[in-house]
Every structure is written in structure tokens, then in C-alpha cells.
DSSP file (Angstrom, degrees, kcal/mol; ACC not computed):
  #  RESIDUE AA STRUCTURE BP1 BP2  ACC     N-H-->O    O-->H-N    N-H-->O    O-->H-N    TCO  KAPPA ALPHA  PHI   PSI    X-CA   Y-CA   Z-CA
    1    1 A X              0   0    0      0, 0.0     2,-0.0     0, 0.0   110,-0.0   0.000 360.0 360.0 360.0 134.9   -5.7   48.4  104.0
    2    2 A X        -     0   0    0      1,-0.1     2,-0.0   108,-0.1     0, 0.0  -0.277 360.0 -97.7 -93.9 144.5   -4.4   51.0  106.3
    3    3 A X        -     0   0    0    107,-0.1     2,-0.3   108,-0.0   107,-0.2  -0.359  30.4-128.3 -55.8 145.3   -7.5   53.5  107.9
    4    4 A X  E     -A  109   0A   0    105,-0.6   105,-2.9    -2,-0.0     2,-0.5  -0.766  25.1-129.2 -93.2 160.5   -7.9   56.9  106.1
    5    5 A X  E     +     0   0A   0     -2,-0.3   103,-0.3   103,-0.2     3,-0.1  -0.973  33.6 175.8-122.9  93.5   -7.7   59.7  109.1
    6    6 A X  E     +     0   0A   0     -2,-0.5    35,-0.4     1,-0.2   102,-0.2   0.504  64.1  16.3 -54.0 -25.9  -10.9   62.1  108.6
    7    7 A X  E     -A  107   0A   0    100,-1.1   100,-1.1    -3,-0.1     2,-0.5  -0.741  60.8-164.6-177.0 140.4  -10.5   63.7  111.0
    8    8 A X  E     -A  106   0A   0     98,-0.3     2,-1.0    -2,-0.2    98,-0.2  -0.817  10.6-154.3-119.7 127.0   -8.0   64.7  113.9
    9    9 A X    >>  +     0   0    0     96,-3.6     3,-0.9    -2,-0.5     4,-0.5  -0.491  21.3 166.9 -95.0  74.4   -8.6   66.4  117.3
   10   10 A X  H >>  +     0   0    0     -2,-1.0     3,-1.9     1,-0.3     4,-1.1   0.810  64.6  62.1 -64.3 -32.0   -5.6   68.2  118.4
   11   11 A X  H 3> S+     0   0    0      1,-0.3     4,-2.6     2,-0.2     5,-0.4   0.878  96.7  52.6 -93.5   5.7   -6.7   70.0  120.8
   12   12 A X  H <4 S+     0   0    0     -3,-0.9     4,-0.4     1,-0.2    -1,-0.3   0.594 104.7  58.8 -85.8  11.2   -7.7   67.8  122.8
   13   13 A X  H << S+     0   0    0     -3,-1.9    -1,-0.2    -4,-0.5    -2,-0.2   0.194 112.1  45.9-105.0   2.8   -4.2   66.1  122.5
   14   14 A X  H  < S+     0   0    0     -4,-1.1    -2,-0.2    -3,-0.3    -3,-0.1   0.794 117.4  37.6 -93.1 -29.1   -3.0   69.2  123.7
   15   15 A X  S  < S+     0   0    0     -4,-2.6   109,-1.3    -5,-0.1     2,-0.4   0.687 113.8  63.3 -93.8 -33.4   -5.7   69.9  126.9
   16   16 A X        -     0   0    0     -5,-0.4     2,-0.8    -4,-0.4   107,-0.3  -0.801  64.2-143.5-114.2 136.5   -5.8   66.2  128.0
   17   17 A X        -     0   0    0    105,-0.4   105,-0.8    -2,-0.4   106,-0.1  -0.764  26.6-145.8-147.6 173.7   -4.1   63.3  129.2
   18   18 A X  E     +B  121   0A   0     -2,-0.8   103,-0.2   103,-0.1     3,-0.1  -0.056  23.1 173.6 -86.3 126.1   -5.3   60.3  127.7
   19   19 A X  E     +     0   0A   0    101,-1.4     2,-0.4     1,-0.3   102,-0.2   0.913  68.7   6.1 -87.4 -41.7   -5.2   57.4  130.0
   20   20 A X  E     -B  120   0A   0    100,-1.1   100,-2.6     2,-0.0    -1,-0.3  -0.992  65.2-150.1-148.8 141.3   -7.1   54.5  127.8
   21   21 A X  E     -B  119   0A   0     -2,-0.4     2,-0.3    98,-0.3    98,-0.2  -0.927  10.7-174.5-128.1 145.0   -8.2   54.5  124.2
   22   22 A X  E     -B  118   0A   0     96,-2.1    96,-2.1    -2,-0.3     2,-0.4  -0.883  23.3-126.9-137.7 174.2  -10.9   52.8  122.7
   23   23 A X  E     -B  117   0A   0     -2,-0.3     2,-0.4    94,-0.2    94,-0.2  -0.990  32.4-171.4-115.9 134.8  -12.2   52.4  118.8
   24   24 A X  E     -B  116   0A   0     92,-1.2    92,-1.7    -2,-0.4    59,-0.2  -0.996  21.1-137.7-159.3  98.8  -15.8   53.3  118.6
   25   25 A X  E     -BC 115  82A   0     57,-1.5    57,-0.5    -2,-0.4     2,-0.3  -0.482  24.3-144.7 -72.5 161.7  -18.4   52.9  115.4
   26   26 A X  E     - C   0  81A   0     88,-1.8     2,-0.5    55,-0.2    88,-0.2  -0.906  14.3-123.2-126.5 155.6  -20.7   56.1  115.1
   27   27 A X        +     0   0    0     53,-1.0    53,-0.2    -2,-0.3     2,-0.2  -0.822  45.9 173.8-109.9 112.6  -24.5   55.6  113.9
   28   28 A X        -     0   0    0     -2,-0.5    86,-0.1    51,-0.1     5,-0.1  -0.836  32.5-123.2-149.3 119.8  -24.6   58.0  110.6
   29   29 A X     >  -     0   0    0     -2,-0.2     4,-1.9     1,-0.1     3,-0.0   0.126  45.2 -90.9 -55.8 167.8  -27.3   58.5  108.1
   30   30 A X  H >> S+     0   0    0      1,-0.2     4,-1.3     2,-0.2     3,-0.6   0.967 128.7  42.3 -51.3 -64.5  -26.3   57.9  104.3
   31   31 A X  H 3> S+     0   0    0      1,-0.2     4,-1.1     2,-0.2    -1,-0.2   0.874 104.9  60.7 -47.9 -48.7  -25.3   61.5  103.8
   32   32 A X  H 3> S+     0   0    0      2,-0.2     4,-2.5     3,-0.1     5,-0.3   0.812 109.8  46.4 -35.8 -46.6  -23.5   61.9  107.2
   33   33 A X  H <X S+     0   0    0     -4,-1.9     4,-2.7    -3,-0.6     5,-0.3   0.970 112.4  48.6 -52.7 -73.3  -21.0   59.0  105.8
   34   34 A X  H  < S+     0   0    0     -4,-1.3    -1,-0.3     1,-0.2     4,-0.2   0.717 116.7  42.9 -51.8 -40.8  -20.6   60.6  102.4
   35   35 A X  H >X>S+     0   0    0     -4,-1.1     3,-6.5    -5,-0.3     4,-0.9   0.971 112.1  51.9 -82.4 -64.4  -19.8   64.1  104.1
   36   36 A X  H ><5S+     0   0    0     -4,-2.5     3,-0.6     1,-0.3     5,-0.3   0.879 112.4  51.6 -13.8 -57.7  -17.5   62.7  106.9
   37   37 A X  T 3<5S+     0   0    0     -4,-2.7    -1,-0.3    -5,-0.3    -2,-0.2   0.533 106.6  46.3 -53.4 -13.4  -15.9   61.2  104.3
   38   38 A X  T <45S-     0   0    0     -3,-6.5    -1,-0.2    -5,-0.3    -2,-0.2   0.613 128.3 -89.6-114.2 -11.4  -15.5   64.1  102.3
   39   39 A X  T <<5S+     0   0    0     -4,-0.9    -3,-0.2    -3,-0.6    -2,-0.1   0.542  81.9 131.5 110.7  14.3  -14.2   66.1  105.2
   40   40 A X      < +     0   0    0     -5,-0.9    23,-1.8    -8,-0.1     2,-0.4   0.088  43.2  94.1 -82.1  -4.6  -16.9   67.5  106.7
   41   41 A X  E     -H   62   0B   0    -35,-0.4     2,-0.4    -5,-0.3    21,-0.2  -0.794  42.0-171.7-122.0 165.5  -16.5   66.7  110.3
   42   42 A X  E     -H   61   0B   0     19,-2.6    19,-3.1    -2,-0.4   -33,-0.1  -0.940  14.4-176.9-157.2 136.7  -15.1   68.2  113.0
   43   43 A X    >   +     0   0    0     -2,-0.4     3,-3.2    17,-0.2    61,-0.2   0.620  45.0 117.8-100.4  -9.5  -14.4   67.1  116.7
   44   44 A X  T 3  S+     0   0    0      1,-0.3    17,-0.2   -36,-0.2     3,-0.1   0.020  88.8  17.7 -45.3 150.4  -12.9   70.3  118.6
   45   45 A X  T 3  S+     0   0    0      1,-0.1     2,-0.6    15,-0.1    -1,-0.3   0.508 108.2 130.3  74.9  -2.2  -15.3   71.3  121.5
   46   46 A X    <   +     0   0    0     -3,-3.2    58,-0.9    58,-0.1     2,-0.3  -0.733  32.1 161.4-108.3 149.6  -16.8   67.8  121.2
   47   47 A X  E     -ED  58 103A   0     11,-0.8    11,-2.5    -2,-0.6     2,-0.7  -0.679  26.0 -86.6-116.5-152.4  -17.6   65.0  123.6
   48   48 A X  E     +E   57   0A   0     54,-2.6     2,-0.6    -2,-0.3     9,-0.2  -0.642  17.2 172.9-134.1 164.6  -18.8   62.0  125.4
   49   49 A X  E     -E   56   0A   0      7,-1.5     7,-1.8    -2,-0.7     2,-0.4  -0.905  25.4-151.7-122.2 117.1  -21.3   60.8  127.4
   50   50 A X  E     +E   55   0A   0     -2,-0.6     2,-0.3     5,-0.2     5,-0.2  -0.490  34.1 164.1  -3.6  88.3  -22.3   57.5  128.8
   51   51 A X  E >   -E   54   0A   0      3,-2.2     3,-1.9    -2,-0.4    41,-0.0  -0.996  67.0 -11.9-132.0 153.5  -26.7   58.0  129.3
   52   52 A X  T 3  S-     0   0    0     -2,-0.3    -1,-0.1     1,-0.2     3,-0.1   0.821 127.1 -50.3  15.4  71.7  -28.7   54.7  129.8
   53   53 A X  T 3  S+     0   0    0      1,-0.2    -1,-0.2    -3,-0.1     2,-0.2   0.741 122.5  95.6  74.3  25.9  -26.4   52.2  129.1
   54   54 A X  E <   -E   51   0A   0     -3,-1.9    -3,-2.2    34,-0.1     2,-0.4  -0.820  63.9-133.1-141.0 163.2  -25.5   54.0  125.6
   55   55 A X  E     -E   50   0A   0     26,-0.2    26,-4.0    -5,-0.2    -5,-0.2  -0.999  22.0-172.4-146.1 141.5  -22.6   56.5  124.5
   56   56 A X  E     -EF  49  80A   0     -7,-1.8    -7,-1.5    -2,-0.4     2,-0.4  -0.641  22.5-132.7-107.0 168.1  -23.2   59.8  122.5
   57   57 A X  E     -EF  48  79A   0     22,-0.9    22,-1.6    -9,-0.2     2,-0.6  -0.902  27.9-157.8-103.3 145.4  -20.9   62.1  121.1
   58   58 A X  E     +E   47   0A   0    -11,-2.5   -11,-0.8    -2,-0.4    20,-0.1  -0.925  58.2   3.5-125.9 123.6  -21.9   65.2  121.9
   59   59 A X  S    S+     0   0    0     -2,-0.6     2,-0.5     1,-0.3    -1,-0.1   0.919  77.7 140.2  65.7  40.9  -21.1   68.8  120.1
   60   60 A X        -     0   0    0     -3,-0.2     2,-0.6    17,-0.2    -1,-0.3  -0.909  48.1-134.6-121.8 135.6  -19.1   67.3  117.2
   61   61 A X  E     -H   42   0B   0    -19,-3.1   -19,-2.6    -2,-0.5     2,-0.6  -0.853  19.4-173.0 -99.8 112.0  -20.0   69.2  113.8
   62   62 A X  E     -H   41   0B   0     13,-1.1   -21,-0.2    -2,-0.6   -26,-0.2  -0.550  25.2-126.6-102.2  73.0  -20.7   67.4  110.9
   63   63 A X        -     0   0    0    -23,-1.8     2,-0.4    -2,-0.6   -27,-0.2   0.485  34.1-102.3 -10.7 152.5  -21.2   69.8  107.6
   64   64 A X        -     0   0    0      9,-0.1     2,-0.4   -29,-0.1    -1,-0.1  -0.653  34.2-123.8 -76.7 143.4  -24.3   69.2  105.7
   65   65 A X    >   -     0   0    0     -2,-0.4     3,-0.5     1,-0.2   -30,-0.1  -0.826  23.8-150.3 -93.8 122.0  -23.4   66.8  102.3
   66   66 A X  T 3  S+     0   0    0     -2,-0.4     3,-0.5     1,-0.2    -1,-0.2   0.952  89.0  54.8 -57.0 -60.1  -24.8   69.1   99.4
   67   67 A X  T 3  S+     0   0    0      1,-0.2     2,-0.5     2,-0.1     3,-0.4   0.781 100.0  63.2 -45.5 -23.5  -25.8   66.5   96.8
   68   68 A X    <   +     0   0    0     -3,-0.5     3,-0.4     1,-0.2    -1,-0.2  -0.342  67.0 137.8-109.8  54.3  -28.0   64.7   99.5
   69   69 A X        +     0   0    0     -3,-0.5    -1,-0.2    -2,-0.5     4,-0.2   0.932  61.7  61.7 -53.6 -51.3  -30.3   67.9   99.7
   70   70 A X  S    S+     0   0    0     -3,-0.4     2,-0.3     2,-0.1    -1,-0.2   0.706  91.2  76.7 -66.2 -17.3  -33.4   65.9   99.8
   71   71 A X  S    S-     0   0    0     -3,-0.4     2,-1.3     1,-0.1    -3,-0.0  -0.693  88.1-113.7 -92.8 152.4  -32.5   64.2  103.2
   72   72 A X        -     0   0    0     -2,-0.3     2,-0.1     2,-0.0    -2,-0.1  -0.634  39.3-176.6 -62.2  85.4  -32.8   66.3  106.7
   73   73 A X        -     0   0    0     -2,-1.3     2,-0.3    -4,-0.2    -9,-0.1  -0.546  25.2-167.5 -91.5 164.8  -29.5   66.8  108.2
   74   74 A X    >   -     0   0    0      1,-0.1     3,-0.8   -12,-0.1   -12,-0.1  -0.917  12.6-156.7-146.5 122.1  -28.7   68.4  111.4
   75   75 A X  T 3  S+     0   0    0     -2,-0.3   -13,-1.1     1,-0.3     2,-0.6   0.931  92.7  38.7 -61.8 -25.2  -24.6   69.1  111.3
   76   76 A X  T 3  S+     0   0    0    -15,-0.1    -1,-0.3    -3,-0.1     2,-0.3  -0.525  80.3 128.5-138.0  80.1  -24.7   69.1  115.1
   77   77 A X  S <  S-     0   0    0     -3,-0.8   -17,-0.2    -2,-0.6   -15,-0.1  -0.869  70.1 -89.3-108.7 156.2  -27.0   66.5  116.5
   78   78 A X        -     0   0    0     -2,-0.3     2,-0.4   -20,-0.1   -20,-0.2  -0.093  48.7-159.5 -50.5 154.7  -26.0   63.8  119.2
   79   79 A X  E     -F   57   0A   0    -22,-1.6   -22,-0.9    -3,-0.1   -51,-0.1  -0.992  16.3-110.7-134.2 143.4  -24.6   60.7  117.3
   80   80 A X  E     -F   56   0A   0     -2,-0.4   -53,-1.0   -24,-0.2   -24,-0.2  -0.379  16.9-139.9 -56.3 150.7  -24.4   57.2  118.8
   81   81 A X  E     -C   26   0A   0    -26,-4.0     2,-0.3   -55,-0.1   -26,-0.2  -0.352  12.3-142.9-100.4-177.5  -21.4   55.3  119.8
   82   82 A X  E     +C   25   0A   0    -57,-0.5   -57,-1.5    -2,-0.2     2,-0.3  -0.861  37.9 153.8-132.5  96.7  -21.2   51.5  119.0
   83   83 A X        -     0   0    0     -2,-0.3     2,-0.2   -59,-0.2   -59,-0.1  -0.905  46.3-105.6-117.8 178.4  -19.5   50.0  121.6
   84   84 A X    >>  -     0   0    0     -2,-0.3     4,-2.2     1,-0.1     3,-1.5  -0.707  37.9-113.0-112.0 145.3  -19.4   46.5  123.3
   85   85 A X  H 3> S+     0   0    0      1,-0.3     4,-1.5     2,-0.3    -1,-0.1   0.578 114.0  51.8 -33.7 -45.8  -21.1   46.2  126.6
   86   86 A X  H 34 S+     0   0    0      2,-0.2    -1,-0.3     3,-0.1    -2,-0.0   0.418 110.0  53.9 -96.9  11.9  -17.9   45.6  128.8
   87   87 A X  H X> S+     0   0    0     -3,-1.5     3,-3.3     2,-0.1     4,-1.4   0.781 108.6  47.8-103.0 -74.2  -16.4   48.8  127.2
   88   88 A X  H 3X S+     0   0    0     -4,-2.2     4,-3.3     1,-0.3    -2,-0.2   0.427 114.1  44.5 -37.1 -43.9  -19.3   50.9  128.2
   89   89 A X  H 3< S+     0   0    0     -4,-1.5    -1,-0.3     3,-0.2    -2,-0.1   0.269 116.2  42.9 -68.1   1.6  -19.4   49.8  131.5
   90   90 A X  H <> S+     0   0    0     -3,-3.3     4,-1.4     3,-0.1    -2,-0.2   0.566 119.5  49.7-108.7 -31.5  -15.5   50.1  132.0
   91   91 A X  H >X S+     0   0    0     -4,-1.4     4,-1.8     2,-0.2     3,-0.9   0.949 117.3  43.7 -67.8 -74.0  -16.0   53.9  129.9
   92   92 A X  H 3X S+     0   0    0     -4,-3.3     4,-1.3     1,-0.2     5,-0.2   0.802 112.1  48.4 -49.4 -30.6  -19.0   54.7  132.5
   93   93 A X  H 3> S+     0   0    0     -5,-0.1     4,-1.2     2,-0.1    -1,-0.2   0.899 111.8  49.6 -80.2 -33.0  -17.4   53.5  135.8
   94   94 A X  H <X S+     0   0    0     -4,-1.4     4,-0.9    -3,-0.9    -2,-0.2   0.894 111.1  49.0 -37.5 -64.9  -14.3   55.5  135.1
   95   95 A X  H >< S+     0   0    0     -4,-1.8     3,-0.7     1,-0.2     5,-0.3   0.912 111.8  51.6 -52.8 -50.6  -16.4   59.0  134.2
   96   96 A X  H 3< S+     0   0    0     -4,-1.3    -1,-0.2     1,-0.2    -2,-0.2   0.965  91.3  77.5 -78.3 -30.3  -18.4   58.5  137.4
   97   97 A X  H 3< S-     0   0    0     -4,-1.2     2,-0.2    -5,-0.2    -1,-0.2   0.896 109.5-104.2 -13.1 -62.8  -15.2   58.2  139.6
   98   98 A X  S << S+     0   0    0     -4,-0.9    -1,-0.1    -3,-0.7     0, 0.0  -0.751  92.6  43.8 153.4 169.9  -14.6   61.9  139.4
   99   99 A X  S    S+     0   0    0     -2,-0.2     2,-0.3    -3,-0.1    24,-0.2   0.399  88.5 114.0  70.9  25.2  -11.9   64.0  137.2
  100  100 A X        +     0   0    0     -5,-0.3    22,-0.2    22,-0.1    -2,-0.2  -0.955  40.5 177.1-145.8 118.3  -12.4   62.2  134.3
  101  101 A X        -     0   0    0     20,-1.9     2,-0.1    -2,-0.3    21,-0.1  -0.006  28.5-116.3-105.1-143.7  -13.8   62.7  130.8
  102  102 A X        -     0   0    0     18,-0.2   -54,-2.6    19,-0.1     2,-0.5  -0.820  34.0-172.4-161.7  74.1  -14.4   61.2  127.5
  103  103 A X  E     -DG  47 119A   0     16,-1.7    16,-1.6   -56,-0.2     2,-0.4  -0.723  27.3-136.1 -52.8  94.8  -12.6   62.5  124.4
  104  104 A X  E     - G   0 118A   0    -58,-0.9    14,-0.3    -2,-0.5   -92,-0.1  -0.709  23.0-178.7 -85.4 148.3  -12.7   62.0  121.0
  105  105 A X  E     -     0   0A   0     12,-3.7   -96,-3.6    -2,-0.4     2,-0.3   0.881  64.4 -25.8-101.7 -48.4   -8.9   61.8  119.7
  106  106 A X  E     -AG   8 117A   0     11,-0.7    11,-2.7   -98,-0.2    -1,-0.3  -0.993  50.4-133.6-155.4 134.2   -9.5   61.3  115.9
  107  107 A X  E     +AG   7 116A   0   -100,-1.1  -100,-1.1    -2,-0.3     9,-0.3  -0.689  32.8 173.3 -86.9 159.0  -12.4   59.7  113.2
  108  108 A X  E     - G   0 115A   0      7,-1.8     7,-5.2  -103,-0.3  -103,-0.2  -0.987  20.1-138.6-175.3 140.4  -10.8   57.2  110.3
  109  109 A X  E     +A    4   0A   0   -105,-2.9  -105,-0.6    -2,-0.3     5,-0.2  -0.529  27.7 158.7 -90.7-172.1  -12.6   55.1  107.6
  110  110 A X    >   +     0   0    0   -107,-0.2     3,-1.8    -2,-0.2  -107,-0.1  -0.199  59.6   7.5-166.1 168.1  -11.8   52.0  106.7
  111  111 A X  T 3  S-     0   0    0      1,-0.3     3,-0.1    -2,-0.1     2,-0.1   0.809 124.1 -64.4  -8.9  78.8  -13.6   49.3  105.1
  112  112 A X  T 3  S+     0   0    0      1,-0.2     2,-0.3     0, 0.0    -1,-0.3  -0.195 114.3  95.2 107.3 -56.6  -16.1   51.3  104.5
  113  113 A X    <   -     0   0    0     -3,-1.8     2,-0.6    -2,-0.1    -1,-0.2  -0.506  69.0-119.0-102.6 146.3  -17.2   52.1  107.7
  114  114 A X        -     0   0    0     -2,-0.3   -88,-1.8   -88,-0.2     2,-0.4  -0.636  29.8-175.8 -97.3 118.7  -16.4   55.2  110.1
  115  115 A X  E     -BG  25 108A   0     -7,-5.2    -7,-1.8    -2,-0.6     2,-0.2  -0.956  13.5-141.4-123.9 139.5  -14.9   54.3  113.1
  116  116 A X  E     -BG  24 107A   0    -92,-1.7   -92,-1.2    -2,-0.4     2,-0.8  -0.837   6.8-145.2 -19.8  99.5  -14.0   57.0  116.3
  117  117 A X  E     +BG  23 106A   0    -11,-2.7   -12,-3.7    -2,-0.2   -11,-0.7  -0.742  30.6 177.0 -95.2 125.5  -11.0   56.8  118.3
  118  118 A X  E     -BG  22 104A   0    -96,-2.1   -96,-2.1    -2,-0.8     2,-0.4  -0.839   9.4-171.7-111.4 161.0  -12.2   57.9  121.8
  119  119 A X  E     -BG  21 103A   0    -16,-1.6   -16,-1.7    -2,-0.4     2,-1.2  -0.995  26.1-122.4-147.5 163.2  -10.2   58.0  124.9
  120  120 A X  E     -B   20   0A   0   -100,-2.6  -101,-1.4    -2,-0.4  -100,-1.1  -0.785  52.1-179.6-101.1  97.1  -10.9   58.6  129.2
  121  121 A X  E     -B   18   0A   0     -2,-1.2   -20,-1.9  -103,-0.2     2,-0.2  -0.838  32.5-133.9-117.6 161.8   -8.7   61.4  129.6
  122  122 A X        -     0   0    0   -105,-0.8  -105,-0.4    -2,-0.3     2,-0.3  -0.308  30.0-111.2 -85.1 167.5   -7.6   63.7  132.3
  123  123 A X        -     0   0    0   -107,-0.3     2,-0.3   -24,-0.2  -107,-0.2  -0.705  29.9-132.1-108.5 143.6   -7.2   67.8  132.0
  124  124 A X        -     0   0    0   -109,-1.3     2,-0.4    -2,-0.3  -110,-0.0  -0.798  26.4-110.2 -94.6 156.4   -3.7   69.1  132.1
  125  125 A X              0   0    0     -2,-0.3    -1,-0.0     1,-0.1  -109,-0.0  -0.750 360.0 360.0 -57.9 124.2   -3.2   71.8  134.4
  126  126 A X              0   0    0     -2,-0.4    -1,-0.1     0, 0.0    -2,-0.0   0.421 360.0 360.0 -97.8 360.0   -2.6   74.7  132.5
């Protein structure tokens, strides 16, 4: 079953470019899903960061999901990445190099779950 595309960051496929891409779960309460899902997020302005051995996404807006009133949302709190150990450290050695950021390109569902496409990209001269 092919990913559904939730969301798409264009400009940062205009501002950057992307040397390495990686696929990335994000850590989202029950409501989060259900709004992501529904169309509710949005990645302009946002990125990521590498802190203690963990990666956030940082300034990525995720609408509050109406039905799920009774739970606390906050659209624009840090969200955890999921990544595997020898990407974090390959993500984190890169960043600290110099001249290098952390992107997110795109969010997509599939089975089930809401997965992040990130990539360590460069700034175009404008």
C-alpha cells in the first residue's frame, strides 16, 4: 500500500540542498495522529535538532483535533524523532561539522503509523 503524503514542505525544497534523506517516526498523542491525518500539520519554518542523543522537530504546527477536546494539545510543541542509533549519530556528526542543517522534506502515513521524511541539507545562496 503506497504512503498517503500529509504533508509537504516546499519551501524547504526550494531554500535547501538536500544532501541525504532519512525516514523518521514522530512520537504523537492519539489526537495529534488523528489531526495529522486529517491535515492538520504543517512543516514550513520547522526543524531539527539532535539534543542528548535524541532528535526533535522543532517549530512544526500541528492544528488542535476538535473531537479530542478533552485531551491537552499544544499545536506547536517539540515532537520526538524515532530514529535508529547509527542514524542519529551520522545526523549529529554531520550538523556539528558546520553549514549544515536538518530539514523536514515531507510527513506520509502508512500503515497506520506517521512517518517524517527528514534530510541534512545545505542553504542555497540566494
Amino acid at each position: 500500500m503506497p504512503p498517503d503524503l500529509l504533508a509537504d514542505n516546499r519551501a524547504a525544497r526550494r531554500d535547501y540542498e538536500f544532501l541525504e534523506e532519512f525516514e523518521a517516526g514522530i512520537v504523537l498523542t492519539g489526537p495529534e495522529t488523528k489531526s495529522a491525518k486529517s491535515g492538520g500539520l504543517r512543516l514550513t519554518g520547522a526543524f531539527v535538532v539532535v539534543r542528548g542523543g535524541e532528535a526533535w522537530l522543532i517549530n512544526a504546527h500541528l492544528a488542535r483535533y476538535k473531537p479530542g477536546a478533552g485531551v491537552p494539545q499544544d499545536p506547536d510543541r517539540s515532537r520526538k524523532l524515532l530514529l535508529h542509533k547509527k542514524q542519529l549519530q551520522e545526523i549529529a556528526g554531520k550538523t556539528e561539522a558546520g553549514g549544515l542543517t536538518v530539514v523536514p522534506v515531507s510527513a506520509y502515513s502508512t500503515g497506520g503509523r506517521v512517518k517524517l521524511r527528514i534530510a541534512v541539507a545545505r542553504g542555497k545562496q540566494q
